[in-house]
Every structure is written in C-alpha cells, then in structure tokens.
C-alpha positions as CSV (number, residue, x, y, z in Angstrom):
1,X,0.0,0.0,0.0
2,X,1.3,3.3,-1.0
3,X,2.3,6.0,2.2
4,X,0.2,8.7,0.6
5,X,-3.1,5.6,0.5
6,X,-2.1,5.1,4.0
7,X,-2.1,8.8,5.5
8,X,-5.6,9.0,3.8
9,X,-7.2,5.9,5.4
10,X,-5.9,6.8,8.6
11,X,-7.1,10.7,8.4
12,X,-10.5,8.7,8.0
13,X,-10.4,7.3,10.6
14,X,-9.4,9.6,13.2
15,X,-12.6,11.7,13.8
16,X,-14.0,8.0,14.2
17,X,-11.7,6.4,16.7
18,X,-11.7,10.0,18.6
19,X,-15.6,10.0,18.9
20,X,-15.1,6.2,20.2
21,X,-12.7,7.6,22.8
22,X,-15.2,10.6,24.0
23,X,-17.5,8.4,24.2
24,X,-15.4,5.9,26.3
25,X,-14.2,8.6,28.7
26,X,-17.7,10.1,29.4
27,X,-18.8,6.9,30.4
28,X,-15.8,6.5,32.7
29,X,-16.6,9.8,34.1
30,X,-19.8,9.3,34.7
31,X,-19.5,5.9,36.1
32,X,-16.6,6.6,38.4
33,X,-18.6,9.7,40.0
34,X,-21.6,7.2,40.8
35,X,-19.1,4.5,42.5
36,X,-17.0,6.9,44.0
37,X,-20.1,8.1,46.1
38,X,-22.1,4.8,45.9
39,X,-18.8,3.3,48.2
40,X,-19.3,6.1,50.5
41,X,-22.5,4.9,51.4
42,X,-22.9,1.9,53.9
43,X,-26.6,1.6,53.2
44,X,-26.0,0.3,49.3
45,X,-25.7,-3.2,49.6
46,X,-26.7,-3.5,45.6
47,X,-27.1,-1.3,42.6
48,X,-29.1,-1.7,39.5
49,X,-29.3,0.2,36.4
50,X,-32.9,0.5,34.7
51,X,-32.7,1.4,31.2
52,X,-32.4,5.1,30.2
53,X,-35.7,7.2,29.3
54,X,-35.4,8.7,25.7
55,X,-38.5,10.9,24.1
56,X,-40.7,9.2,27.3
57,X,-39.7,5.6,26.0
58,X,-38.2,3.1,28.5
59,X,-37.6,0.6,26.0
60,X,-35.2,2.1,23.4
61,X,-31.9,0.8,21.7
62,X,-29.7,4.4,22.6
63,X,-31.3,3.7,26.2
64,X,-30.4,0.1,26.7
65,X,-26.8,0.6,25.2
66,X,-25.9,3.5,27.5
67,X,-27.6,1.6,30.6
68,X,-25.1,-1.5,29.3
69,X,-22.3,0.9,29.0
70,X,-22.6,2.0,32.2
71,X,-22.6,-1.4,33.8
72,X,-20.0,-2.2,32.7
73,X,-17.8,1.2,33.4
74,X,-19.2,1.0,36.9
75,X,-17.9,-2.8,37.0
76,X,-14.5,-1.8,36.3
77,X,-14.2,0.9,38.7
78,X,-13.8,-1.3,42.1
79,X,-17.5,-1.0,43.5
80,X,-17.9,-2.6,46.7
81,X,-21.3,-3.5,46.7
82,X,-23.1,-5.8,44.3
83,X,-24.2,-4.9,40.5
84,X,-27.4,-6.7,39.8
85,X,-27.5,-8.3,36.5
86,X,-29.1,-5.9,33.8
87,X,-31.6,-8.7,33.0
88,X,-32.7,-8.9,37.4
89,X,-33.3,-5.3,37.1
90,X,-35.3,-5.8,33.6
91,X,-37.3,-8.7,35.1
92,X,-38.1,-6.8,38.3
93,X,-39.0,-3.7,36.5
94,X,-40.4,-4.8,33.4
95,X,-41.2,-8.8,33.9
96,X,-44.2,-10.0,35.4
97,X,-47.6,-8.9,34.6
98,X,-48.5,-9.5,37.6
99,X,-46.5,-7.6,40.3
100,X,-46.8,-3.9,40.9
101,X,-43.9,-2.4,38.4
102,X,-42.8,1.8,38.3
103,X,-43.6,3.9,35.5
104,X,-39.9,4.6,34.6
105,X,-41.4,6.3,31.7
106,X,-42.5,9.0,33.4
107,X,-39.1,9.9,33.7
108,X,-39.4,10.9,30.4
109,X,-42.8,13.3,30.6
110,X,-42.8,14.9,34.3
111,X,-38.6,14.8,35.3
112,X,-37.8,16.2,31.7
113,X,-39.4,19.8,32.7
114,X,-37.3,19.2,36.3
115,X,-33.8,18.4,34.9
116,X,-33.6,19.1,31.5
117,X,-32.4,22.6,31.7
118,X,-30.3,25.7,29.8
119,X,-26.7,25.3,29.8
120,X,-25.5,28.5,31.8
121,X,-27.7,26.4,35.1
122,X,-25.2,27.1,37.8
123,X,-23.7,23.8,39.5
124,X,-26.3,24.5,42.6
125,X,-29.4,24.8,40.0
126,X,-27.5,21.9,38.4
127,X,-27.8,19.6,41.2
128,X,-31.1,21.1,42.0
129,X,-32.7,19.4,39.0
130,X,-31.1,16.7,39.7
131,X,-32.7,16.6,43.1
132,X,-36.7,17.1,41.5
133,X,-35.8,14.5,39.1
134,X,-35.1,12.1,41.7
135,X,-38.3,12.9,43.6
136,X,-40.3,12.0,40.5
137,X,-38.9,8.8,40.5
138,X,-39.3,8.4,44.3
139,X,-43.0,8.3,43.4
140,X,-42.9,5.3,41.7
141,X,-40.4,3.6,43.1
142,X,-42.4,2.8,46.1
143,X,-44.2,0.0,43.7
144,X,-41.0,-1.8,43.7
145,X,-41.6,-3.7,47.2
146,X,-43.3,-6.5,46.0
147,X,-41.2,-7.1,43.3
148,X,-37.8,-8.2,44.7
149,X,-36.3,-4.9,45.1
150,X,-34.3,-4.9,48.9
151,X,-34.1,-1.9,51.2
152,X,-30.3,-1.9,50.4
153,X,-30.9,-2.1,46.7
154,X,-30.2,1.7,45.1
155,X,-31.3,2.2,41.4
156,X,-29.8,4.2,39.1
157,X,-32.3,5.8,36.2
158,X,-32.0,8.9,33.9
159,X,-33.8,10.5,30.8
160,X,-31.4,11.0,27.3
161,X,-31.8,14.6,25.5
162,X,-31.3,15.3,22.2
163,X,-29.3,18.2,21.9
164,X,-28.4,18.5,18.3
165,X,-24.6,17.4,17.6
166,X,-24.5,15.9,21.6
167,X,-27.2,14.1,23.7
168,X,-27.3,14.3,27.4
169,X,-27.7,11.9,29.8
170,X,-28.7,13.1,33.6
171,X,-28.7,10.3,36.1
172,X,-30.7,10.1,39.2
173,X,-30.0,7.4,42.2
174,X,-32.2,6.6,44.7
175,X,-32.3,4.2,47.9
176,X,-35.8,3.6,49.2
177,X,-37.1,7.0,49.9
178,X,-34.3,9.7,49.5
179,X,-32.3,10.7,46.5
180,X,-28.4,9.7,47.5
181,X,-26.8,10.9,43.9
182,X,-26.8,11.9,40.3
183,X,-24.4,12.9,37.4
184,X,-24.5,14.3,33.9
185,X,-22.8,13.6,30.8
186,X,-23.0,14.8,27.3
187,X,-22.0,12.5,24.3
188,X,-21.1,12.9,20.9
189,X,-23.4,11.1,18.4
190,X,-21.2,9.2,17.1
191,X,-22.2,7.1,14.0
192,X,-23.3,3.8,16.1
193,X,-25.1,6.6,18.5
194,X,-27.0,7.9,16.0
195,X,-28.0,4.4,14.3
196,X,-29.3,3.5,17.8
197,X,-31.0,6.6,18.1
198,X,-33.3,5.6,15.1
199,X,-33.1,2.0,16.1
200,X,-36.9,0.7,17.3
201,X,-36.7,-2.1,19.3
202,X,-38.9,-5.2,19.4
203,X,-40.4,-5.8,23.2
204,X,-42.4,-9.3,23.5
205,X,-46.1,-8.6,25.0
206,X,-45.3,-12.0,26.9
207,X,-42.4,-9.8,28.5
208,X,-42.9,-6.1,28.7
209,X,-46.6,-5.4,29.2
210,X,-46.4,-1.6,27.2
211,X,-47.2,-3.9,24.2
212,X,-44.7,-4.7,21.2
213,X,-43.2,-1.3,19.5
214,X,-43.7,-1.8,15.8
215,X,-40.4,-3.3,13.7
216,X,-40.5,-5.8,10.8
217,X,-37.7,-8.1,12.7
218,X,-39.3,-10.8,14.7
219,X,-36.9,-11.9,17.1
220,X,-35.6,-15.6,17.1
221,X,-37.0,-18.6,19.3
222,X,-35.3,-17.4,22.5
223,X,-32.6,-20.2,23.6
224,X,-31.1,-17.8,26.1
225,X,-34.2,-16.4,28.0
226,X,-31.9,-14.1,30.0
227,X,-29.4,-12.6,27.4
228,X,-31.0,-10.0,25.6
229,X,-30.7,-10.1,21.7
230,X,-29.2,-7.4,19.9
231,X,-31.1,-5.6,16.8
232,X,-30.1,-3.7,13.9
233,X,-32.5,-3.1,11.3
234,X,-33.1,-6.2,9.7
235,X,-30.4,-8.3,11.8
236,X,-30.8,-9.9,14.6
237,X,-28.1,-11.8,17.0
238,X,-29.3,-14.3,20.2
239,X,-27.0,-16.3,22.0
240,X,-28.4,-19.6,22.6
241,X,-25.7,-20.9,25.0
242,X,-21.8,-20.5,25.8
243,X,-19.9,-22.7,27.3
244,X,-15.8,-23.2,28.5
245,X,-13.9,-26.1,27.5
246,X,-10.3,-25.6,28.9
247,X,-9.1,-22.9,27.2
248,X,-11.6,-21.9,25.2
249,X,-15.0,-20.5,25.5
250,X,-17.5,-21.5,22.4
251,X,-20.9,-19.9,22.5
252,X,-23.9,-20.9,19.6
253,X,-25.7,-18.1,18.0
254,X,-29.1,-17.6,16.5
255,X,-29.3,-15.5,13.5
256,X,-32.2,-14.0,11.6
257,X,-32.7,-11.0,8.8
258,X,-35.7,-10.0,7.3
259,X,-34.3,-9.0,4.2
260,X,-32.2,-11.7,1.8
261,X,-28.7,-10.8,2.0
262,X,-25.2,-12.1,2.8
263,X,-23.9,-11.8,5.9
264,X,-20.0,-11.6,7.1
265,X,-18.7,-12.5,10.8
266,X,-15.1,-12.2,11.7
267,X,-12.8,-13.2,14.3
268,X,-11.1,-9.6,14.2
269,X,-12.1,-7.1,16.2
270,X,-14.5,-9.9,17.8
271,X,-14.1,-10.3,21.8
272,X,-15.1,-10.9,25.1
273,X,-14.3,-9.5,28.7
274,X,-14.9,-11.6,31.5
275,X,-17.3,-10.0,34.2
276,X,-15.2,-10.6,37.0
277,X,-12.2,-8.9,36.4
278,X,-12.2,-7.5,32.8
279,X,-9.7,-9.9,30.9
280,X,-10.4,-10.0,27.8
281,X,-10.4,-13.3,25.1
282,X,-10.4,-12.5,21.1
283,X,-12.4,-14.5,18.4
284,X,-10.1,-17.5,16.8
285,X,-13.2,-19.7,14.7
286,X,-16.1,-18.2,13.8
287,X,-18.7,-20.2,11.8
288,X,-22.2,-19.5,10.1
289,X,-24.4,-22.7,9.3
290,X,-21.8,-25.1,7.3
291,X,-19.2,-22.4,7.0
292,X,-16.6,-22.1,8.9
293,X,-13.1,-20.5,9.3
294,X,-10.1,-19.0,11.7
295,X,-10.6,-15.9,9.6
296,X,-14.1,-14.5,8.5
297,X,-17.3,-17.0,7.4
298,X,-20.0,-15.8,4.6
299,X,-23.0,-17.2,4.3
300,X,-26.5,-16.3,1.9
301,X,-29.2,-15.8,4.4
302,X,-33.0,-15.8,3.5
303,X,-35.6,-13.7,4.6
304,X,-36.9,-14.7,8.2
305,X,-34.8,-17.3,7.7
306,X,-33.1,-18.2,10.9
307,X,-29.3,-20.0,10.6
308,X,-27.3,-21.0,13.4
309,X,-23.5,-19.4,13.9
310,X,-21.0,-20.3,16.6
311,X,-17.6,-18.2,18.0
312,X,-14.8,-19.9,19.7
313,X,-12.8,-17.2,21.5
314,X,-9.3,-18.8,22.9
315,X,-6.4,-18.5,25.3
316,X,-8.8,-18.2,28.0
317,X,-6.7,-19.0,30.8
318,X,-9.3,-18.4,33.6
319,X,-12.2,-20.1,34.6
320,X,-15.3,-17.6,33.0
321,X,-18.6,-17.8,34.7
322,X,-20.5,-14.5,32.9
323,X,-19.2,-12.9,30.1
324,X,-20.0,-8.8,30.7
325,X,-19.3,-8.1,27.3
326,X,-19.6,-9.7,23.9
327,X,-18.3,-8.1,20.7
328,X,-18.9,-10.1,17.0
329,X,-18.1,-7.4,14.3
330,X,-20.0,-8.7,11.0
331,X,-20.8,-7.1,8.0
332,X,-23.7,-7.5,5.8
333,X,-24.2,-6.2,2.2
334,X,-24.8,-4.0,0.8
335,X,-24.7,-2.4,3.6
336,X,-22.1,-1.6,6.4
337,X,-20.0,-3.2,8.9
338,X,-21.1,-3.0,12.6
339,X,-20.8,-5.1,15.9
340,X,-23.2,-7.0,17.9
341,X,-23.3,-6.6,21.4
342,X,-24.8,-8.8,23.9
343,X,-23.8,-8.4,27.8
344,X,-24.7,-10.5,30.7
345,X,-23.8,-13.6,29.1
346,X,-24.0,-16.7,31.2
347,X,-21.0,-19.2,30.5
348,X,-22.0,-22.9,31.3
C-alpha cells in the first residue's frame, strides 16, 4: 500500500476512533462519579441500572446501550457492593404482569421539565434538577416492594436529550425513599449513536406489558431467555448458550434478517471481557451454518430465515462464569460493517 493511501485511510479514521474515545471517557466519568459516592455509602448493599428514558420511552436501543455501558464502566471501577445483573433489574421492572412495576417512563414526561435545563444552570441549580428529578422517581419507586427490590438495593435511572450534535444523559440514584446521587454527561453522536437513536426495538407482550413497538424483525426462538438479543434493522443476534472447555470458550448463535442478504462475521475485532475482572479473550473460529473459518465466514441468508452461527474465543486462561461483554463485528451487504453486542452472558 502506498504511504500517501495510507495517511488517507488513517485521516479517516481519526474523527471516528476519537468520537469512540469521547464516548469511552464520558462513560468512565460518569461511572466513576456514581461508584466513588455509591462506596461512601454503607446503606447500598446493591445497585441496579434501569434502562435510560429517551423521548418518554423506557424501551429504546440508545437507552439500553448507554444503561449496558454503564454497567459495565461502573464494573470496572472497584465498587464494593453488588451490581445486579441488567436482565434482574429488567425482570423486576419490566417482567411480570403481575406484580406492581414503576412507570420509569415518566421519567421521560414529568422529570424532563425538572432536569432538562439551559446550559448557563449554575452547579447548585444543576444539582437542584437533579434533586426534583429524583423525587419524581421516588414516586414510583415505592411499587417496587413487591417485586424483589431490597431496602439496600439503590437504582440508578435517567432521561437522554437530544441536543443536536451531543445528547445528554442526567442520572438520578435513589435508595428507598431519599435521593443519594446523580451525574450528567454529554455525548457525541457518534455514528453507532446515531443508528441506535433511530433503532426501534422489538419488546415481547409475553415480556414487557407496554405492548410490542412496531419493527418488521421478529426476534428468534429465544434459547437464552436471560441474554437479551441485539437488533439492527433487519439483523438480529441471540445467544443460545456459551460454554468453556479448557481454554476456550464456544458460544452458539441464533441469526435471523428479514431482508435476503449475505452476511460476514469475523474473528477480528471480535471479543469478550470476562465480568469478574475484565480480561479479555479475542475471536479465533467463527462459523455461520456449514461455513466455517479462523478468519471471516460468509453465508446467503434468506428472509426470516433463521441460521445458526457459533464463535470460539481462545487462550482463555481463567475459569469464565459470565461474560460482561460480547463483541462479534460482522458485515452485511450491501450495507455496512457493525458489531453486535450482547452483555450479561452466562458461560455454562
């Protein structure tokens, strides 16, 4: 490859890789403010993360993914009390028809007028908002003790803003009956912020009792009931399973488009990162249906057609009970590369 080719590609890339890394460090920020004064509490035994509010929805892709995010910063920053599983605080909030559950999205109506504010807000008008936001959710929170939720259990919720170039995310926690914290951030939309953004996301009636929001994916036979699948547009990626075998860690996938196309996955840039201390293991087989290869599969896929794919990850040199993070970059045409991400992932 010529220099002058070179110097182009990367030039490309840098605005790309330095929204990644904004991004990256907001989260950090963000999450290390909330543990820092989370440890300084001894009434948190546990902390949960309920999806973030965006245009009054509780149930959107950008939400999820910066709820995820979170998790996982927070995981990395030494907390010492317990993170409960994103898919325990989905169930408790969101699962059973049954059981009282809190309007989180009223986060999005009644806390926006409280928090979402001007820009020259001093810090004490700041944390003020921050405050009435909190008490909002307070109000529904209370519907939470007959459905698992512990005195020691804090939760951490927050509404997303669309602010042109940026959104911003303001963050409420709350233990039982008093607001102990909150933070704000402001992100960059980034290309992969901005798809999710858009992204609709498909919520089973036998699940979420708000009712389906409308998309033309149905999602696969679930093999995984507590891993949640990841959607983008007409793709969609389950985890059916994942088990370790000495030094590797092979987990089976579920595919499905609902558009004919052909569909890429490759080892590079493909990953995991052990939830109890962050290692991380990188794709070395990845295979779709009857193809497979060290390097990159392709495989035709048929509308609503599901096929079954596998990744081995290796050098594992640890014994892996949950994965916190899993990465599979693919690429479908004609379209775009991307990555799926799945977290909370349950190694057998």
């Amino acid at each position: 490859m010529k220099p002058f080719n070179l110097l182009l590609i990367i030039a490309f890339m840098l605005p790309t890789l330095a929204f990644a890394q904004s991004t990256d460090r907001e989260i950090d920020k963000i999450a290390g403010q909330l543990v820092s004064a989370l440890n300084n509490n001894r009434k948190v035994k546990a902390v949960g993360v309920a999806n973030f509010t965006y245009r009054g929805n509780a149930q959107t892709a950008i939400g999820r993914y910066l709820a995820n995010e979170l998790t996982l910063g927070m995981s990395m920053r030494g907390p010492q009390f317990d993170l409960i599983p994103r898919e325990v605080v989905a169930d408790r909030l969101y699962g059973s028809r049954d059981a009282a559950r809190p309007d989180l999205g009223a986060i999005g109506g009644s806390a926006k007028e409280a928090i979402l504010k001007e820009d020259h807000e001093t810090e004490t008008d700041q944390q003020g908002d921050i405050l009435d936001a909190g008490k909002i959710v307070l109000q529904e929170l209370v519907k939470l003790k007959g459905n698992g939720w512990k005195n020691s259990d804090a939760l951490v919720s927050g509404v997303i803003e669309d602010k042109g170039d940026e959104i911003r995310l303001i963050i409420t926690v709350n233990l039982r009956e008093s607001v102990i914290g909150g933070a704000r951030g402001n992100f960059i939309k980034t290309p992969d912020i901005r798809d999710k953004m858009e992204e609709q996301v498909v919520v089973a009636t036998t699940t979420y009792p708000k009712g389906p929001v409308s998309t033309s994916v149905q999602p696969p036979a679930s093999g995984s009931a507590n891993v949640e699948p990841f959607r983008l547009e007409n793709m969609v990626f389950e985890v059916t399973g994942c088990h370790q075998s000495a030094r590797t860690i092979e987990c089976n996938l579920n595919i499905v488009s609902d558009k004919d196309t052909e569909l890429q996955t490759y080892c590079t840039n493909s990953r995991v990162i052990d939830a109890s201390n962050s290692h991380e293991f990188h794709a070395i087989e990845v295979r779709l249906a009857d193809v497979s290869s060290t390097n990159y599969a392709r495989k035709s896929m048929v509308s609503n057609i599901p096929i079954q794919g596998l990744i081995r990850f290796g050098n594992v040199d640890q014994k892996v009970v949950t994965i916190a993070k899993m990465e599979i970059q693919f690429h479908t045409k004609p379209t775009y590369y991307a990555t799926a991400t799945l977290y909370n992932v349950p190694v057998r």
